[in-house]
C-alpha positions in Angstrom: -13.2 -19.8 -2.4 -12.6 -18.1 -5.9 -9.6 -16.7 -6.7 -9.5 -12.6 -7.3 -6.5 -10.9 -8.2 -6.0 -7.1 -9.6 -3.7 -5.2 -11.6 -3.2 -1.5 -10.0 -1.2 0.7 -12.6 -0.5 4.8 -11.5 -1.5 6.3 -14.7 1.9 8.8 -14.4 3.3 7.1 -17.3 3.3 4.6 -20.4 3.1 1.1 -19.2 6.6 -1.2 -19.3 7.8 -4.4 -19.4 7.6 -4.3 -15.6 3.9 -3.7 -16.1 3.0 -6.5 -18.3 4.9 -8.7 -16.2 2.9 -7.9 -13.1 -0.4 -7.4 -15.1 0.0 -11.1 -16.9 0.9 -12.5 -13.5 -2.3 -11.6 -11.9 -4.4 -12.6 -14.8 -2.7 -15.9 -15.0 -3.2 -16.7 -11.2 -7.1 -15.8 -11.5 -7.7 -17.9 -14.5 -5.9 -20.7 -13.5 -8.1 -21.5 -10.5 -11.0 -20.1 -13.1 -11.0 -17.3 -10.6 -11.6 -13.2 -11.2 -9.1 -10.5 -12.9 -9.7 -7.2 -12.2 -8.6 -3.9 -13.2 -8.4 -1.2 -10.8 -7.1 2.6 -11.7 -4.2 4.0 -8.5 -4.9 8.0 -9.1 -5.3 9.3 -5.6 -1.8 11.4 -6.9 -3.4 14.1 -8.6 -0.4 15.9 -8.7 1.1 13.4 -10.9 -2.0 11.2 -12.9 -2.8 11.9 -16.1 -6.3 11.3 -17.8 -4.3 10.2 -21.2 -2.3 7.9 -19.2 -5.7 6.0 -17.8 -6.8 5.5 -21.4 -3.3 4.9 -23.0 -2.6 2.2 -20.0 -5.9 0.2 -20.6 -5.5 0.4 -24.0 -2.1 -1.4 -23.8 -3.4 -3.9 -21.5 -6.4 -4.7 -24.1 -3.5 -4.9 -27.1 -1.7 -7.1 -25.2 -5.3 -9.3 -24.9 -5.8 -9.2 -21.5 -9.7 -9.0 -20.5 -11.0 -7.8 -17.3 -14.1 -7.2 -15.3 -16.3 -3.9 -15.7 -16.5 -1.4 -14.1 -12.9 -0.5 -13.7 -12.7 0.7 -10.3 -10.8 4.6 -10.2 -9.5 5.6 -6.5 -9.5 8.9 -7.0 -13.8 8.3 -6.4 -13.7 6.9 -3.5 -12.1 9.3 -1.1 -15.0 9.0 1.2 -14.5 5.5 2.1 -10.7 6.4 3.0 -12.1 9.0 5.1 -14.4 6.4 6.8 -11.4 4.4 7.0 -9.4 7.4 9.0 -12.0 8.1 11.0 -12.3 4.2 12.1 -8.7 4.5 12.9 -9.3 7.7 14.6 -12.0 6.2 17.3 -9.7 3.5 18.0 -6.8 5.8 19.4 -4.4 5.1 16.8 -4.5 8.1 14.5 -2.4 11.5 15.1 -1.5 14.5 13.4 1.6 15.4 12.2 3.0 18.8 11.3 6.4 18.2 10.3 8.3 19.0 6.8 10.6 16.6 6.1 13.2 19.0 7.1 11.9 19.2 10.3 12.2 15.6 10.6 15.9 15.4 9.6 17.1 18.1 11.5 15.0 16.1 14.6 17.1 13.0 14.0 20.5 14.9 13.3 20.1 16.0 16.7 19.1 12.8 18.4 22.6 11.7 16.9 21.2 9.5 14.0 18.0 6.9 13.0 17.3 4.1 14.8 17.0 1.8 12.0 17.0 3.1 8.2 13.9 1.9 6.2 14.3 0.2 3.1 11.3 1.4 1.1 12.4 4.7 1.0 16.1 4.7 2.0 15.2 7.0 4.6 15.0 7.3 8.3 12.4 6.2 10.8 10.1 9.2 11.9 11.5 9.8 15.4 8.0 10.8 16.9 8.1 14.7 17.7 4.3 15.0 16.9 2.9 11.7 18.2 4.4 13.3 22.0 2.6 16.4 21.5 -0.3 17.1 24.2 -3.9 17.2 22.8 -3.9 21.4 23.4 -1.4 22.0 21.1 -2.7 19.6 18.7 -6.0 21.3 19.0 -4.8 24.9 18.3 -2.7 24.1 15.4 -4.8 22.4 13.6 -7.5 25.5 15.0 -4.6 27.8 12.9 -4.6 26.3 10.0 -1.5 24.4 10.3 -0.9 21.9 7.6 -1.0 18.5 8.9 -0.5 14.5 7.8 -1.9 11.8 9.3 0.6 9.0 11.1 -0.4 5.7 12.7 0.9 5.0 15.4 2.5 1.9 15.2 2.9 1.0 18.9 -0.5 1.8 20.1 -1.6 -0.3 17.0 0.2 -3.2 17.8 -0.7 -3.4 21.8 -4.5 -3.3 19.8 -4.0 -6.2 17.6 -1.3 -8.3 19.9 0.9 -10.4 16.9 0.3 -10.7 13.6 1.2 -12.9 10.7 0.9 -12.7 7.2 1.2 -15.1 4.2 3.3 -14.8 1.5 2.4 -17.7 -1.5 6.5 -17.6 -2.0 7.6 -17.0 1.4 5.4 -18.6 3.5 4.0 -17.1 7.1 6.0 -14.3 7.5 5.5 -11.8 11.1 4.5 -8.3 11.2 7.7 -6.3 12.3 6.9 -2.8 12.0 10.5 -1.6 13.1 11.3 -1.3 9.8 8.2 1.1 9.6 7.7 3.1 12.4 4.6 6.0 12.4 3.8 5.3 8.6 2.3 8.5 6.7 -1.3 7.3 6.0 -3.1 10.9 4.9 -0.6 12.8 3.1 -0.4 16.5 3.5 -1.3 17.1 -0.2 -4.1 14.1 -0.5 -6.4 12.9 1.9 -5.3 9.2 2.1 -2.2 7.0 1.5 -1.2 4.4 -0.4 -1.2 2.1 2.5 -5.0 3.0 3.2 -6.3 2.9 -0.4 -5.2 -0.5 -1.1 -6.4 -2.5 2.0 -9.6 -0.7 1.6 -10.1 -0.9 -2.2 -8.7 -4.5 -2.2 -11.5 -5.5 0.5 -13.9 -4.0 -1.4 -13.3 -5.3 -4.5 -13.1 -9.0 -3.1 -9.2 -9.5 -3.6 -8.3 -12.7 -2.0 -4.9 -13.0 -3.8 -2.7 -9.5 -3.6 -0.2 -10.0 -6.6 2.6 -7.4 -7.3 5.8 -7.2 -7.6 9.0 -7.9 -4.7 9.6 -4.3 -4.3 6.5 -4.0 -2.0 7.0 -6.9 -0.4 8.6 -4.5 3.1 4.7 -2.3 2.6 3.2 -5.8 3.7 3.5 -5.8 7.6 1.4 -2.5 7.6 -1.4 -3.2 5.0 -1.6 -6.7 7.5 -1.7 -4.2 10.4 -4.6 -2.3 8.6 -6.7 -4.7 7.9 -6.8 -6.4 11.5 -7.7 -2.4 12.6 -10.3 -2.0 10.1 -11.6 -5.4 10.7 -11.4 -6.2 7.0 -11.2 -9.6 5.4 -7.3 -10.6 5.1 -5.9 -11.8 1.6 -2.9 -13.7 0.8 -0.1 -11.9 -0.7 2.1 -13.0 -3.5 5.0 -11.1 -4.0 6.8 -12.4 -7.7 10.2 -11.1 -9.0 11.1 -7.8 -11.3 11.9 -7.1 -14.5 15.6 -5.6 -14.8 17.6 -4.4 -17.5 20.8 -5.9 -18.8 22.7 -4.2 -16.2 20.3 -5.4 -13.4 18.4 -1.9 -13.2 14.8 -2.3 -12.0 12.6 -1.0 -15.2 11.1 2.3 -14.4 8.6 4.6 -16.7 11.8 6.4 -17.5 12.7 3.8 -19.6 10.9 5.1 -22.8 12.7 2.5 -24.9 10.9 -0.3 -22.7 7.4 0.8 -22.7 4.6 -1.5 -24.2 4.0 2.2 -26.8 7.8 1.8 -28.1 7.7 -2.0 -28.5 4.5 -1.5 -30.5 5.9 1.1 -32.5 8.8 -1.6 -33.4 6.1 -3.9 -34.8 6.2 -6.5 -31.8 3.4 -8.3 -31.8 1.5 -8.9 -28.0 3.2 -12.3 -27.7 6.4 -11.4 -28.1 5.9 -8.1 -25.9 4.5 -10.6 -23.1 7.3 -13.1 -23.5 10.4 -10.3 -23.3 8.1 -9.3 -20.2 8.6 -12.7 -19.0 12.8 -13.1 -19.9 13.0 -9.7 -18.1 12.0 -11.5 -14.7 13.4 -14.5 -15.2 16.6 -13.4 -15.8 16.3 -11.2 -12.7 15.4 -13.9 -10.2 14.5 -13.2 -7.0 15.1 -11.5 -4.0 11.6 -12.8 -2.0 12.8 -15.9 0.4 11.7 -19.2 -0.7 8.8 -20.5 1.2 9.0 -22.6 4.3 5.2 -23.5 3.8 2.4 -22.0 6.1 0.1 -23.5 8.7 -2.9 -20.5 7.6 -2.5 -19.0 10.8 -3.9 -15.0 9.8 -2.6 -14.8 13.3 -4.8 -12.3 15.4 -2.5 -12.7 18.4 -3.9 -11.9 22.1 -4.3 -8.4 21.8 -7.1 -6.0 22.2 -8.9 -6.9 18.7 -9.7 -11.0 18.0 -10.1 -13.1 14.9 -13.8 -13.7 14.3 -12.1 -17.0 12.5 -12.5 -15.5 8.9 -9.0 -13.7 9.0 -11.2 -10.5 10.0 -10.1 -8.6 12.9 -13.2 -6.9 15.3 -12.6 -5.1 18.3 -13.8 -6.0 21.6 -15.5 -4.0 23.4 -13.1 -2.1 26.2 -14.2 -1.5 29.7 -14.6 2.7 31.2 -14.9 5.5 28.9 -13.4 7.1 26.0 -9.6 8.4 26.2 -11.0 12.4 26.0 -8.7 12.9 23.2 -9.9 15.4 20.8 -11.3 13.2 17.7 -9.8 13.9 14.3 -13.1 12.6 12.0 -14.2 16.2 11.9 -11.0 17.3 10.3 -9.9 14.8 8.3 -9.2 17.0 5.0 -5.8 17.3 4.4 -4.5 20.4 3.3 -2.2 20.7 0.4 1.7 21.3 1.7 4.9 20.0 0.5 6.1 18.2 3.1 6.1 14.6 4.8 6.5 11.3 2.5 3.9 8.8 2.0 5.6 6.6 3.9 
């Protein structure tokens, strides 16, 4: 099978060291197997992307002599297959809407007496539910009122779907999908029509990514972009999840850092090898945080559940007995209102 891999920069910013780090690592692991590199453009956040930072990002990427394959792919043109996506979700049962502010959602878990489990990727607490136990009446008339709404999957009628899961990591071997870490993950925001979560599994697929490269920090996002793609019966990739680049002081490089972008080291007169080799001393010096691997059997592990493997890692659902749930479908409203509110996550 050839090897595909993709770099996915946010154009909100100049690229860093962090960047070329992540960007050389996915082109080395394509060509190395004399696989595919692509390019693909992560500006579903129109609140934050900037057209300048799309053409200053692939500029820096051509100065630093990376090539890649044409078109380069822009998510914020292909909201229609995440709403296909949704609604797919949707007709399998586990989609609902949810009409909290995060205040709301503090205040909910204040009361309970504290969260069950505090989630890493965001340092914040797990949704405690309130909207996934409305009935479908009120659903129905708020969203009739206008009510801004996200979209949350729920996680346990997900999992009694897909039975166990596994997913492989090329440094830390078969790894389980644990979503009590997770919870009802966001994946339509309030203010955009999709997610994160959604965009990549269904833009990777697409685009024939067989290899997912990126950096450690989304290493905890894995378990529900595995979930995801055994739901949307898409073709599963390996991950490889590869260390940061850190400041002196051990500071994960952000866009922040002005004095670390690839715009400032060009400005000093560093020339594209030496930009890619203080790229590479950034995340060497780092290390690791990602386990080391125990080895994996290949196992894409569909489990006993509700969908089944049809033994290409692809997840298809098989066909239920009776008729439908009578739940009010959300594919007719899918279109997300803008609200400040609940976190992608």
């Amino acid at each position: 099978m050839t090897v595909v891999t993709r770099f996915a920069p946010s154009p909100t910013g100049d690229l860093h060291l962090g960047h070329v780090y992540s960007a050389s690592f996915a082109r080395d692991r394509a060509l190395g197997c004399g696989g595919r590199f692509l390019i693909r453009i992560e500006d579903i956040d129109r609140g934050r992307c900037r057209a300048e930072f799309v053409a200053r990002n692939l500029e820096d990427l051509a100065w630093l002599g990376l090539t890649w394959e044409e078109p380069v792919l822009r998510q914020s043109g292909r909201m229609e297959a995440y709403r296909a996506a949704l609604c797919r979700l949707d007709d399998l049962g586990v989609v609902y809407p949810c009409f909290c502010t995060r205040r709301q959602i503090r205040d909910e878990i204040a009361r309970a007496g504290g969260a069950p489990h505090a989630d890493a990727a965001d340092a914040g607490a797990l949704y405690p539910g309130t909207c996934r136990r409305l009935d479908p009446a009120q659903r129905a008339d708020r969203q009739a009122g206008g009510e801004p709404y996200a979209l949350r999957l729920d996680a346990r009628a997900a999992a009694s779907l897909t039975g166990p899961l596994t997913w492989i990591d090329l440094a830390a071997g078969t790894r389980p999908v644990d979503l009590s870490r997770h919870g009802d993950v966001v994946i339509a925001r309030k203010d955009i029509p999709t997610s994160y979560h959604v965009a990549v599994v269904v833009d990777d697929a697409a685009q024939g990514v067989s290899e997912v490269t990126r950096g450690e920090d989304l290493l905890d996002s894995t378990p529900v972009h595995r979930l995801l793609y055994c739901l949307l019966g898409l073709p599963v990739p390996v991950w490889h999840h590869h260390r940061l680049c850190r400041d002196a002081a051990g500071r994960r490089l952000a866009k922040r850092d002005g004095d670390t972008s690839v715009r400032a080291l060009r400005r000093q007169g560093l020339s594209p090898a030496s930009v890619l080799a203080l790229a590479t001393r950034a995340a060497d010096a780092a290390g690791s945080n990602v386990p080391s691997a125990g080895g994996h059997d290949g196992d894409f592990g569909t489990g006993s559940g509700v969908l089944a493997a049809d033994g290409s890692g692809r997840c298809t659902p098989v066909p239920s007995s009776g008729g439908g749930s009578g739940r009010r479908s959300l594919n007719s409203s899918i279109t997300v209102r803008s609200h400040s509110g609940t976190p992608d996550r």
